[in-house]
C-alpha positions as CSV (number, residue, x, y, z in Angstrom):
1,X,-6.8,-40.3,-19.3
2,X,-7.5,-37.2,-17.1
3,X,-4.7,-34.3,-17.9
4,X,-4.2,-31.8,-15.1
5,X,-2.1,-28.3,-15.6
6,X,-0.3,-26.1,-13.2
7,X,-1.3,-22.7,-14.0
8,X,1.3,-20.0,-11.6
9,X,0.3,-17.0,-10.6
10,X,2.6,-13.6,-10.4
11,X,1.7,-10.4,-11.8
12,X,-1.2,-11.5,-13.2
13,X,-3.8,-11.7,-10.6
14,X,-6.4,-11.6,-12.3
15,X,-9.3,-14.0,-14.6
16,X,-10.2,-11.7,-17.1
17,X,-8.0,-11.7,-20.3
18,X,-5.5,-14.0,-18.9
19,X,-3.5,-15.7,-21.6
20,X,-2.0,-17.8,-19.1
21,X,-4.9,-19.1,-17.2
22,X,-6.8,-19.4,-20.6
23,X,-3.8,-21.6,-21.7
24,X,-3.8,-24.2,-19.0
25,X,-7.4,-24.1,-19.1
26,X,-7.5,-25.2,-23.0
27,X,-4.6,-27.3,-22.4
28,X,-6.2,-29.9,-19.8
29,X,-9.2,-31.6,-18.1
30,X,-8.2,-30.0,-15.1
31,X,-6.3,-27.0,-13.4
32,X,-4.8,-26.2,-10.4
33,X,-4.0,-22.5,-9.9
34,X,-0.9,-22.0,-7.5
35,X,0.3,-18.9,-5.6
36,X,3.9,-18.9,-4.2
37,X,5.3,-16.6,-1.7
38,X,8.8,-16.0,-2.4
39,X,10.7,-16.1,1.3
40,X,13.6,-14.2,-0.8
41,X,11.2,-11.3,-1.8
42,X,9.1,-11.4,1.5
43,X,12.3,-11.3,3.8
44,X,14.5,-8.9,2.3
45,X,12.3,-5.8,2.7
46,X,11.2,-5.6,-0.9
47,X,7.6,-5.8,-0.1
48,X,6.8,-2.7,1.7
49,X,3.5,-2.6,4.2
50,X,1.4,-0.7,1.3
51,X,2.5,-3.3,-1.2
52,X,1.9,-6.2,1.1
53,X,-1.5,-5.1,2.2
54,X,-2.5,-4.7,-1.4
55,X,-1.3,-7.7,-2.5
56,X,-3.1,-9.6,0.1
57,X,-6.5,-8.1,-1.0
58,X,-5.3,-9.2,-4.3
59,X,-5.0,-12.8,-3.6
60,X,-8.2,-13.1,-1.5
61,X,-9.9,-11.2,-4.7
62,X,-8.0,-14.0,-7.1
63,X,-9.0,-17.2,-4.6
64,X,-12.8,-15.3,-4.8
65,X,-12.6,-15.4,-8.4
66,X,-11.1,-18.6,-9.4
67,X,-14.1,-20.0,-6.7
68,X,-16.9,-18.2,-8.8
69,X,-15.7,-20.3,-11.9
70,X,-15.4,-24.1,-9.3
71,X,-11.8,-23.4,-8.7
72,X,-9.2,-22.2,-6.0
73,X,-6.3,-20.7,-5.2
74,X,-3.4,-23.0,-3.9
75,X,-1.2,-20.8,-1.4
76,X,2.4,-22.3,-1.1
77,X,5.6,-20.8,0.7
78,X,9.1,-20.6,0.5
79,X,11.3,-20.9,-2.9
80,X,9.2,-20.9,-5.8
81,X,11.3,-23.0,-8.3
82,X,11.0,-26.0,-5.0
83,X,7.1,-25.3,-4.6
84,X,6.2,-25.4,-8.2
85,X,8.4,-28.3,-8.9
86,X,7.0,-30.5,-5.9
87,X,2.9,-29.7,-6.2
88,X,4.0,-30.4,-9.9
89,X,5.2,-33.7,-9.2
90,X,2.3,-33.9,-6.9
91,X,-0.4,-33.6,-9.5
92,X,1.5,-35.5,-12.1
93,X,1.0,-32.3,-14.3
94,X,1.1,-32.5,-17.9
95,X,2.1,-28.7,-18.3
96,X,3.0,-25.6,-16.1
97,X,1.9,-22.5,-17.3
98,X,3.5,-19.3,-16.2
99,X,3.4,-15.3,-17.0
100,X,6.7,-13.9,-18.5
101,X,8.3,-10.9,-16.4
102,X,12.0,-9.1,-16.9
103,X,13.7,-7.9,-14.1
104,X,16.9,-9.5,-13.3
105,X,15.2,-11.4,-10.7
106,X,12.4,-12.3,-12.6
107,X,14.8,-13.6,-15.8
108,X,17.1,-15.4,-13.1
109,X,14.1,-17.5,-11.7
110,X,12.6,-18.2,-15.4
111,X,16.0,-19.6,-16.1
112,X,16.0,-22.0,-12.8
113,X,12.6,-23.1,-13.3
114,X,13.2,-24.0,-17.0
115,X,16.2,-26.1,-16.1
116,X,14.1,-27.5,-13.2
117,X,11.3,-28.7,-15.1
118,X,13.2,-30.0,-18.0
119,X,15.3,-32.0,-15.9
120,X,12.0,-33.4,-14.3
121,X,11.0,-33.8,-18.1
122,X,8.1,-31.6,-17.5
123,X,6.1,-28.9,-20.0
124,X,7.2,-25.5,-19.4
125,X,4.8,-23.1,-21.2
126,X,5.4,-19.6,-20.8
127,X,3.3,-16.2,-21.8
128,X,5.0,-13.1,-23.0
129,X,1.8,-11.0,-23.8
130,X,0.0,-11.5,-20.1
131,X,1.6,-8.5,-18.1
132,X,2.8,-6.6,-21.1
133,X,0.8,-5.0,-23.3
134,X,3.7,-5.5,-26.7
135,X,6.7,-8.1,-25.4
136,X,9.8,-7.0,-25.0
137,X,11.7,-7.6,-28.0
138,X,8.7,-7.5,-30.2
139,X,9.9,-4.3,-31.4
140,X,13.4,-3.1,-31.5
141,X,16.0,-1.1,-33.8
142,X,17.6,-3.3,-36.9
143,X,21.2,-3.0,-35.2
144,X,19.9,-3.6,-31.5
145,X,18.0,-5.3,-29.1
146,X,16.2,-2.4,-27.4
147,X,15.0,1.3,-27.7
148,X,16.9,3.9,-25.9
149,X,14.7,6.8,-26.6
150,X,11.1,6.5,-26.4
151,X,9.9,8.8,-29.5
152,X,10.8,6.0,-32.3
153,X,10.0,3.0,-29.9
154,X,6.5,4.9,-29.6
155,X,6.0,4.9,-33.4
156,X,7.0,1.1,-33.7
157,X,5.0,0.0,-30.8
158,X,2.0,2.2,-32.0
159,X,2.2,0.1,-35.2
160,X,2.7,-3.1,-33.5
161,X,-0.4,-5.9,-33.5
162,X,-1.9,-6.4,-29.9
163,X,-4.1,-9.4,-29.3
164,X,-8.0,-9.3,-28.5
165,X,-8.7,-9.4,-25.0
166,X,-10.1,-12.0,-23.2
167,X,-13.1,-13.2,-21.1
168,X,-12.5,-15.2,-18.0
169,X,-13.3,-19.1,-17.9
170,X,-16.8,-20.3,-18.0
171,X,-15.8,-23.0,-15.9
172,X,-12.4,-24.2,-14.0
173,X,-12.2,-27.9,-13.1
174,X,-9.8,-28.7,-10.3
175,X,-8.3,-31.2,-8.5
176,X,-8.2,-31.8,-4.6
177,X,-5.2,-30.5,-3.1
178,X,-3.8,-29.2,0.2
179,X,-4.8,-25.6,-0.8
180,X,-3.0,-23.1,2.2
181,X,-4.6,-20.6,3.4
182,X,-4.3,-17.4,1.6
183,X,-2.2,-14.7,3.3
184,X,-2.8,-11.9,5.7
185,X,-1.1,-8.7,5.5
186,X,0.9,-9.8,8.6
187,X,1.8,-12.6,7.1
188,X,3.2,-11.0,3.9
189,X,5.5,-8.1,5.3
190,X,3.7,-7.0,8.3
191,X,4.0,-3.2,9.6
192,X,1.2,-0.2,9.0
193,X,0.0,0.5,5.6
194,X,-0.8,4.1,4.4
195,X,-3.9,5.0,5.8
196,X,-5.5,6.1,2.9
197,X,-4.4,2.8,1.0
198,X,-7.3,1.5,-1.5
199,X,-8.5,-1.7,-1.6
200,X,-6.4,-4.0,-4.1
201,X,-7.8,-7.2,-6.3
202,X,-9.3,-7.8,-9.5
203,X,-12.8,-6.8,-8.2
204,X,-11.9,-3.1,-7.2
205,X,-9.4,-2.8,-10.1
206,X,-12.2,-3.6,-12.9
207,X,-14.4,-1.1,-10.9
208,X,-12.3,1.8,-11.2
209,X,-11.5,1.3,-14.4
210,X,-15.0,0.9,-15.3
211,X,-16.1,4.2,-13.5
212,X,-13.2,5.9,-15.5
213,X,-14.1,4.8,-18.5
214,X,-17.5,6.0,-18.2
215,X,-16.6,9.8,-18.2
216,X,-13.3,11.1,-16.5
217,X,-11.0,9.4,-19.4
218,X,-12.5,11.9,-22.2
219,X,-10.8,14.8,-20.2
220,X,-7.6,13.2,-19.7
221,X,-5.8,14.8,-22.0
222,X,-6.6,18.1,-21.2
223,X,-6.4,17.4,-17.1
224,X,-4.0,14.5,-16.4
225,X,-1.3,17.1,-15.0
226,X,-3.7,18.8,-13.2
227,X,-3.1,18.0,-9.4
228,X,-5.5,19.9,-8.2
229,X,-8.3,17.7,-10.2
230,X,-6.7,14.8,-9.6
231,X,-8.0,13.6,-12.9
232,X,-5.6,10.4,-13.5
233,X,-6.4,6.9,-13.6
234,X,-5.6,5.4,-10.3
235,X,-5.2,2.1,-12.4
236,X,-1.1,1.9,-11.7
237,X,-1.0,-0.5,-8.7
238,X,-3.5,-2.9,-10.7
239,X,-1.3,-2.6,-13.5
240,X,1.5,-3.5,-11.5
241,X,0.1,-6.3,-9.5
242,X,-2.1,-7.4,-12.9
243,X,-5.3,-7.4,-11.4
244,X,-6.2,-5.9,-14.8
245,X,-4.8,-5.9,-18.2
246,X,-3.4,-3.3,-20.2
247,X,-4.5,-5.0,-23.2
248,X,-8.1,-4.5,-22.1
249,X,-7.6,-1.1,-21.1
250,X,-6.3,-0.1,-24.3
251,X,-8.9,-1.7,-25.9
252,X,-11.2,0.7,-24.0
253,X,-9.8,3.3,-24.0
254,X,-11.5,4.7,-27.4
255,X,-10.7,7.6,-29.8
256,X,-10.8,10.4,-28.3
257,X,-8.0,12.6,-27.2
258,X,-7.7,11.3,-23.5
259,X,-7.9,7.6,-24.4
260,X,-4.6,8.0,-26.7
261,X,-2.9,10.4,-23.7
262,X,-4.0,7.2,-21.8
263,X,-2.7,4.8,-24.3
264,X,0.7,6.6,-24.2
265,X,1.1,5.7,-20.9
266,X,0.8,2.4,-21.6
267,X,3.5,2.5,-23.9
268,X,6.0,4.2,-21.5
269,X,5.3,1.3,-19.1
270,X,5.8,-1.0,-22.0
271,X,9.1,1.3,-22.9
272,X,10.7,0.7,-19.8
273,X,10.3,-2.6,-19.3
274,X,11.8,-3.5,-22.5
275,X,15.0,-1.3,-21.2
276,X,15.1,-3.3,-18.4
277,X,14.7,-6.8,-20.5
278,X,17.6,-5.7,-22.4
279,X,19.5,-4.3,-19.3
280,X,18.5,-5.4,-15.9
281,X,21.1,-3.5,-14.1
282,X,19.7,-0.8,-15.2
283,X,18.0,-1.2,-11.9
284,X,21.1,-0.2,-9.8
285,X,23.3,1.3,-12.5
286,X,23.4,4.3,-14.3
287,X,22.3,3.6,-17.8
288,X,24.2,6.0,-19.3
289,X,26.9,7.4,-16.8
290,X,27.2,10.9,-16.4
291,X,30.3,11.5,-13.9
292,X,28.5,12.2,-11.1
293,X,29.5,11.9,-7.7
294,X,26.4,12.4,-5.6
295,X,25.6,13.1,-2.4
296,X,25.1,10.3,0.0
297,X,21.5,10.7,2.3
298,X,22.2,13.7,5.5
299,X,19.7,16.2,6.8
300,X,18.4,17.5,3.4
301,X,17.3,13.6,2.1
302,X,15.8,13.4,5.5
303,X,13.7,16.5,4.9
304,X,13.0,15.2,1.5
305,X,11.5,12.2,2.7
306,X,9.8,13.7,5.9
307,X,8.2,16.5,3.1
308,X,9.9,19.1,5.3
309,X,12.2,20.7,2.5
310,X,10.4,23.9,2.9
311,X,9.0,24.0,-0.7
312,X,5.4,23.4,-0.6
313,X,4.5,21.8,-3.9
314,X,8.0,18.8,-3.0
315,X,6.2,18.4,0.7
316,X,2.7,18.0,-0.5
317,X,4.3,14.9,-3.1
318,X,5.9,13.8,0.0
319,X,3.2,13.7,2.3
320,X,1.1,12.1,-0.4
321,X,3.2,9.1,-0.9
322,X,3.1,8.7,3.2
323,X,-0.7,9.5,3.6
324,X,-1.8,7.1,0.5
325,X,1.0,5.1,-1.0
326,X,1.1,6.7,-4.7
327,X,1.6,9.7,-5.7
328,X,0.7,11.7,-9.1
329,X,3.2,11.5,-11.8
330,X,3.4,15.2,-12.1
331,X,4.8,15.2,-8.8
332,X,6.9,11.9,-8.8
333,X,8.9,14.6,-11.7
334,X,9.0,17.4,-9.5
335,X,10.0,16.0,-6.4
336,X,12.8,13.6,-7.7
337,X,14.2,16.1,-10.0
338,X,14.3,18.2,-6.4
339,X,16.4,16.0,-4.8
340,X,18.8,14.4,-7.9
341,X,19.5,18.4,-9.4
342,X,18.7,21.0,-6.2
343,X,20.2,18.6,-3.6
344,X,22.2,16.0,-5.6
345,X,21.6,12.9,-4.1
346,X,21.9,9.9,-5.5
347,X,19.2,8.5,-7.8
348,X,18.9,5.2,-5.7
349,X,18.3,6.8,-2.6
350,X,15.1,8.3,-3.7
351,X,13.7,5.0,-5.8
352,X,14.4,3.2,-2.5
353,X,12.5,5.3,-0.6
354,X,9.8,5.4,-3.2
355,X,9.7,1.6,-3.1
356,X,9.3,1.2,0.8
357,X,6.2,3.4,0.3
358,X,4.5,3.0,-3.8
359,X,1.7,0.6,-3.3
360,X,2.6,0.6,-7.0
361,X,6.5,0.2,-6.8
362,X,7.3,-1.6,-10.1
363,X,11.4,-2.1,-10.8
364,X,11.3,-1.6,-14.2
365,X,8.9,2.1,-14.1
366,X,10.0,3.0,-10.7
367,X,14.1,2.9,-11.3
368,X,13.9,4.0,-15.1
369,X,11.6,7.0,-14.1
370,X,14.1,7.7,-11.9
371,X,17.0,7.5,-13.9
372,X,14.9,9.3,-16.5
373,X,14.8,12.4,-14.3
374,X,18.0,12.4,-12.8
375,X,19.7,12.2,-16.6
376,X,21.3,9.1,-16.1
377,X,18.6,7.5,-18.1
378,X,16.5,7.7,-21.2
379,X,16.4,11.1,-21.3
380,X,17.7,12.9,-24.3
381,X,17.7,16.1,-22.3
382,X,19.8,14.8,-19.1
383,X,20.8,18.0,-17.6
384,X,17.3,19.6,-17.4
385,X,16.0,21.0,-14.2
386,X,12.5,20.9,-13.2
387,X,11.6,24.3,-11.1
388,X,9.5,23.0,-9.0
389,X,7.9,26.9,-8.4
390,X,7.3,27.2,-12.2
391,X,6.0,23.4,-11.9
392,X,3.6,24.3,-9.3
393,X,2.1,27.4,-10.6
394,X,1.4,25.6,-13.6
395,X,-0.1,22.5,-12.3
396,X,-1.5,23.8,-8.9
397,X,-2.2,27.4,-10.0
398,X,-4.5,27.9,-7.3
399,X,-2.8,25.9,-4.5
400,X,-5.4,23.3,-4.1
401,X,-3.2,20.2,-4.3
402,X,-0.2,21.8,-2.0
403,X,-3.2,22.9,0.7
404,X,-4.9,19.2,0.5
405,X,-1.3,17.7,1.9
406,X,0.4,20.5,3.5
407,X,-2.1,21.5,6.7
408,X,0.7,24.4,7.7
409,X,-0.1,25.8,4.4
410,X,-4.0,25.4,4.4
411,X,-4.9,29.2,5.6
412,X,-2.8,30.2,2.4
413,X,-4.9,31.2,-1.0
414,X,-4.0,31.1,-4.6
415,X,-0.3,31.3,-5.8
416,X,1.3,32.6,-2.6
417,X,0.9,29.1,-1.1
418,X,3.7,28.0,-3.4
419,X,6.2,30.9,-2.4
420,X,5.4,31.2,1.7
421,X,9.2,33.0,2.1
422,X,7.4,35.6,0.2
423,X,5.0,36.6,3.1
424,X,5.4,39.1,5.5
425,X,7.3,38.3,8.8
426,X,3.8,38.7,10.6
427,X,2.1,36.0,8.3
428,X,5.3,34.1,8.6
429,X,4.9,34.2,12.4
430,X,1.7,31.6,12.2
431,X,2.9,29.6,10.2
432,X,5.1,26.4,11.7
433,X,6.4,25.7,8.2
434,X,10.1,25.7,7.4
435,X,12.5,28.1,5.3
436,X,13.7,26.0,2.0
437,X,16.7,23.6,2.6
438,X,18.2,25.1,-0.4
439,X,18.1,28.2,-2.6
440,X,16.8,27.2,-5.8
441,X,18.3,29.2,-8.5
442,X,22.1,28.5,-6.7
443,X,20.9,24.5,-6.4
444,X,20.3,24.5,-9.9
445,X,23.7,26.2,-11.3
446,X,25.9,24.0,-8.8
447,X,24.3,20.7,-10.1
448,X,25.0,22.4,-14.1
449,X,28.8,22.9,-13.0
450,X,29.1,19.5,-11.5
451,X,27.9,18.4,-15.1
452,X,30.6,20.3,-16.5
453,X,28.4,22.4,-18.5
454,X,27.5,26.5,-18.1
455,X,24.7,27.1,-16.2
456,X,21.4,28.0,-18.2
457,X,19.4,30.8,-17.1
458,X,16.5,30.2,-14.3
């Protein structure tokens, strides 16, 4: 007798190491690979133009890729726990295979589709090691079920053992089947995407992180804070959307001082998520409560977001995000530790806005970054204060980055780009940039009073 398994697509878009497909693929004659567009997720604003348009280059990339190997991508609508249970029935599957994830929403729908399945009395088979490179819950502290600081999760997860990564199917067998047509960007949350937006899918993922690999990742250790050189990865929105696996790009990531810098990354994304596993609404609540009653929005969050705050290095990060959908993580620091501890406003207003605009915008790295920087978080120093002066004359010594994004600012040399107040009145005159929203040194002592601690020095 024939067998046929449902193998669902989420964050995994991908055919190379693939626990998931490899499992229904070893697990019957035949698979059908499914796609489901949550209605929930696509009409409540979640998925922002920049993600949408990247996730529909992912799923042309995956329906590409699944044809390669005599398969194809079936595109279904509407609730997901409905659509997988009905093409289920459909095939008369003998298994559903389906990625693990951990955000509350993610945890919610595994828990309906279990229930669903089992009442239909079907196979539910579900991969932890697929998005992730170590589970959450594969390490943790004797007396708890999660790390809260990242130093001894590091040391546990470095020591942790990873599987080998995996190559894509020789061959898929399938089974005909109404397939859908795969989505345009219109169709999955409409709107204007950056304009400087790459291309998303499996294809272009694997091709920057081959190109990396060849050279630029030996000097990431020394230049991964550099803005000016731009010297990071670029990897995070295929992480995010799985187009390619962290397992594999730890696996090639080598010995040499920029592949561990590299590796460590992976283990904050792995940090968080296991936060969030253990804590979901750590999304929308403080994780650790500080007293604070922030600031709600007004003119300053609107120069925030506009990158009009008058200091250069928190406008170029702004203007970034607009012109390309990501910004650098150097800057992601600098410019939400601006608005949480110079302007005090709320945490959640800033990851909001960061998620109508990261073509990368992940719950579990974009909220607990967040929460990391405004001290609500993981943070075992929660009342630092990034200068974002000092931060930019450090990491932009020469202005490069702030003169890339900032055109007001692109006549400007060296390290005066990052103080214009400093000019004279005359070089002020030509320049149709504004004076800072806030003074940074009395910003920084009224955030330290409304912690209820003395202000440190500048």
């Amino acid at each position: 007798m024939t067998t046929t398994a449902l193998v669902v697509f989420t964050r995994d878009l991908r055919v190379h190491d693939n626990p998931t497909l490899r499992g229904a693929v070893d697990a019957a004659d035949r698979v059908v690979a499914l796609f489901v567009i949550d209605e929930r997720i696509a009409d409540s604003g979640f998925g922002c133009p920049n993600r949408a348009a990247f996730l529909a280059d992912c799923l042309h990339d995956l329906d590409a890729g699944l044809r390669r190997l005599g398969s194809f991508l079936v595109m279904r609508r509407g609730d997901p726990i409905d659509q997988i249970a009905q093409l289920a029935d459909r095939l008369d599957a003998s298994s559903i295979h389906v990625s693990l994830d951990w955000s509350a929403y993610a945890q919610r729908r595994s828990e309906r589709l279990r229930a669903r399945l089992t009442a239909d009395g079907r196979a539910l088979v579900e991969y932890a090691e697929t998005i992730p490179l170590v589970p959450p819950g594969s390490v943790h502290p004797q007396d708890k079920d999660h790390y809260s600081v990242f130093t001894p999760f590091h040391r546990r997860w470095s020591q942790a053992v990873v599987r080998t990564p995996l190559d894509a199917p020789e061959r898929i067998s399938s089974r005909r089947v109404d397939r859908g047509s795969v989505p345009t960007v219109m169709e999955l949350g409409g709107g204007n995407p950056a304009p400087e937006l790459p291309a998303g899918g499996e294809t272009a993922g694997r091709a920057r992180l081959d190109a990396w690999m060849r050279d630029a990742v030996h000097q990431y250790a020394d230049h991964g804070d550099d803005l000016s050189a731009d010297a990071t990865s670029h990897l995070s929105a295929y992480l995010h959307f799985g187009c390619v696996s962290p397992v594999e790009v730890a696996a090639r990531a080598g010995d040499s001082a920029g592949g561990a810098a590299l590796v460590r990354q992976l283990a904050w994304r792995d940090f968080h998520l296991q936060v969030l596993a253990a804590r979901p609404d750590a999304s929308r609540r403080d994780y650790r409560g500080r007293g604070d009653r922030w600031r709600r929005g007004g003119e300053d969050f609107v120069a925030w977001s506009e990158g009009r705050t008058g200091i250069p290095i928190v406008d170029a990060g702004m203007r970034q995000l607009v012109r390309e959908g990501w910004m650098h993580n150097r800057t992601r620091m600098i410019v939400a530790s601006f608005l949480t501890k110079h302007l005090y406003v709320d945490w959640r207003e800033g990851a909001a806005y960061f998620l109508n605009h990261l073509v990368d915008g992940d719950i579990a790295q974009n909220q607990l970054n967040w929460q990391w920087v405004a001290g609500t978080g993981t943070d075992t120093r929660p009342n630092r204060v990034l200068n974002p002066i000092r931060q930019a004359e450090r990491f932009d010594p020469h202005g490069t980055y702030v003169r890339r994004y900032v055109d007001e600012l692109a006549s400007i040399g060296g390290r005066r780009v990052h103080r214009p107040w400093d000019l004279s009145p005359e070089e002020r005159a030509e320049l149709d940039y504004p004076y800072p929203v806030v003074n940074l040194d009395d910003a920084r002592r009224a955030f330290h009073t409304a912690r209820g601690e003395t202000p440190d020095a500048p």
